[in-house]
N, C-alpha and C positions, 0 to 999 in steps of 0.2 A: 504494500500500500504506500509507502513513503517514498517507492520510486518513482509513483505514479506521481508526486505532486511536485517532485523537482521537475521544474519545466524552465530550459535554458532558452527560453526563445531570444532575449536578447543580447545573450553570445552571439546565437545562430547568424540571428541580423548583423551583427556587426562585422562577422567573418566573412557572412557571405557579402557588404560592402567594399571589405578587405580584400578578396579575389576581384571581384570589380573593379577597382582601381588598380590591382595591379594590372589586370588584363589590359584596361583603357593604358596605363605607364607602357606598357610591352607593345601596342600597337604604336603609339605614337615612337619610340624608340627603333623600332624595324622601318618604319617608314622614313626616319630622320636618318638611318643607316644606309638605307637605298637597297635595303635586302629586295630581294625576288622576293616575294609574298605570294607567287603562284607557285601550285604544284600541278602540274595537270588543268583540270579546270576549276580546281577550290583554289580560293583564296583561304592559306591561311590568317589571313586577317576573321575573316568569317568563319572558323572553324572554333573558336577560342571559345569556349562557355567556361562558366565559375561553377563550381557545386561546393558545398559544404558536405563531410561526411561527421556523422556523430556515431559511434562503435559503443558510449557508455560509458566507456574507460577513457576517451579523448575525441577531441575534437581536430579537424583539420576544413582548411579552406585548398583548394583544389584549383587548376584551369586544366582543360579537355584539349586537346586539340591536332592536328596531321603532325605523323609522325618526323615526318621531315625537319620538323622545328630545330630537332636535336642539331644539324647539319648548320643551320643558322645560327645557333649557339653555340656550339662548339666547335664547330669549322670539323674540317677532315685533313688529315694528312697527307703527305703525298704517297703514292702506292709505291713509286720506284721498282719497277718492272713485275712486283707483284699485281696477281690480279684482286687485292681487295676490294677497289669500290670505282666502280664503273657507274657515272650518274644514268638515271633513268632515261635514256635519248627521248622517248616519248615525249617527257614532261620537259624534258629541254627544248625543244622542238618548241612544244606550246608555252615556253615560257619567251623565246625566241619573237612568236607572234604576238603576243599577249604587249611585251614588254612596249615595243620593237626594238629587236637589236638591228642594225643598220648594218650591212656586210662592208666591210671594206675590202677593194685589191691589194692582191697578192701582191708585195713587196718584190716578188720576183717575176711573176708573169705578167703581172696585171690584170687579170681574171679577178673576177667578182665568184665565190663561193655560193654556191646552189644553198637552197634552208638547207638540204642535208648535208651538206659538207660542212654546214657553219655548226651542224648539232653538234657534228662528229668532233671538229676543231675544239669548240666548248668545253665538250666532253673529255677530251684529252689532254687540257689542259687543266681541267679540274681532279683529273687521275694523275696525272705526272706532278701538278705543283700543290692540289690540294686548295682549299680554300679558309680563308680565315674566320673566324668565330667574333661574332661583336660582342656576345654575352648581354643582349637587352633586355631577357626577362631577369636576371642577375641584377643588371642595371637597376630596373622598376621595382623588384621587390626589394633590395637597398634602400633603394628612395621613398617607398611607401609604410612599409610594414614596421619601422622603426614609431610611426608615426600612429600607429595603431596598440600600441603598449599598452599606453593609461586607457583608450578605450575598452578593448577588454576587458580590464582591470575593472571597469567600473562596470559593465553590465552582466559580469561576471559576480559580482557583488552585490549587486543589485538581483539579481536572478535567485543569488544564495539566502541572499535578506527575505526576498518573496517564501524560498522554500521554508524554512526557520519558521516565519511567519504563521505558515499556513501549521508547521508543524508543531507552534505553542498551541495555536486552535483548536487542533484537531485533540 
């Protein structure tokens, strides 16, 4: 009975504000980055949702979204003759169009690259050099979540005051 009456709702609220803001920090940081934000045809800008989980024993604020992201925060290595990471030509392609990358001539012919030779190019340069990681949701949760302390703190307090309450009552 006394489980029933703790009721965290405005933790809930607050955490799930908490992921919302990082989310909105994360988008605005990727775009200030100049990341590709397509994959295919999602943008992940538009993949990012917040949830809250409560397990009982803890609480956590959460963002969802393509997998890819990892790739934009953490950059990739370069493979150097391994075959580890081959980017997706597909989504290159579409991000090719999407974006628009603008082909330029060959330095030695003067030929302009076909979209598939420019996927291929991209491609091979993101396996041979690798790409770099900006770290923007690092960035935004930095910069928000610090700012979120004494919130919890307080309706976490307040949540615990209502429980007490209801259980001098009862």
């Amino acid at each position: 009975m006394a489980e029933e009456l703790l009721d965290l709702k405005r933790t809930e609220a607050v955490l799930q504000q908490l992921a919302e803001e990082v989310r909105m920090g994360y988008v605005k940081n990727l775009v200030r980055s100049g990341h590709p934000t397509y994959f295919g045809t999602n943008r992940l800008t538009d993949t990012i949702t917040c949830f809250v989980t409560v397990d009982g024993h803890s609480w956590s604020a959460s963002l969802r979204m393509n997998k890819y992201w990892e790739y934009l925060e953490e950059g990739t290595g370069p493979a150097r003759g391994r075959a580890k990471y081959w980017p997706n030509s597909s989504a290159i392609a579409k991000w090719i169009e999407i974006k628009p990358v603008i082909p330029r001539p060959d330095e030695n012919t003067g030929r302009i690259p076909t979209p598939k030779q420019l996927t291929f190019l991209i491609s091979r340069k993101i396996h041979d050099d690798g790409i770099e990681g900006t770290h923007d949701l690092q960035k935004a949760k930095e910069e928000v979540i610090p700012q979120y302390y004494e919130r919890i703190q307080e309706a976490l307090t307040a949540d615990i005051g209502d429980y007490l309450w209801k259980m001098i009552k009862w």
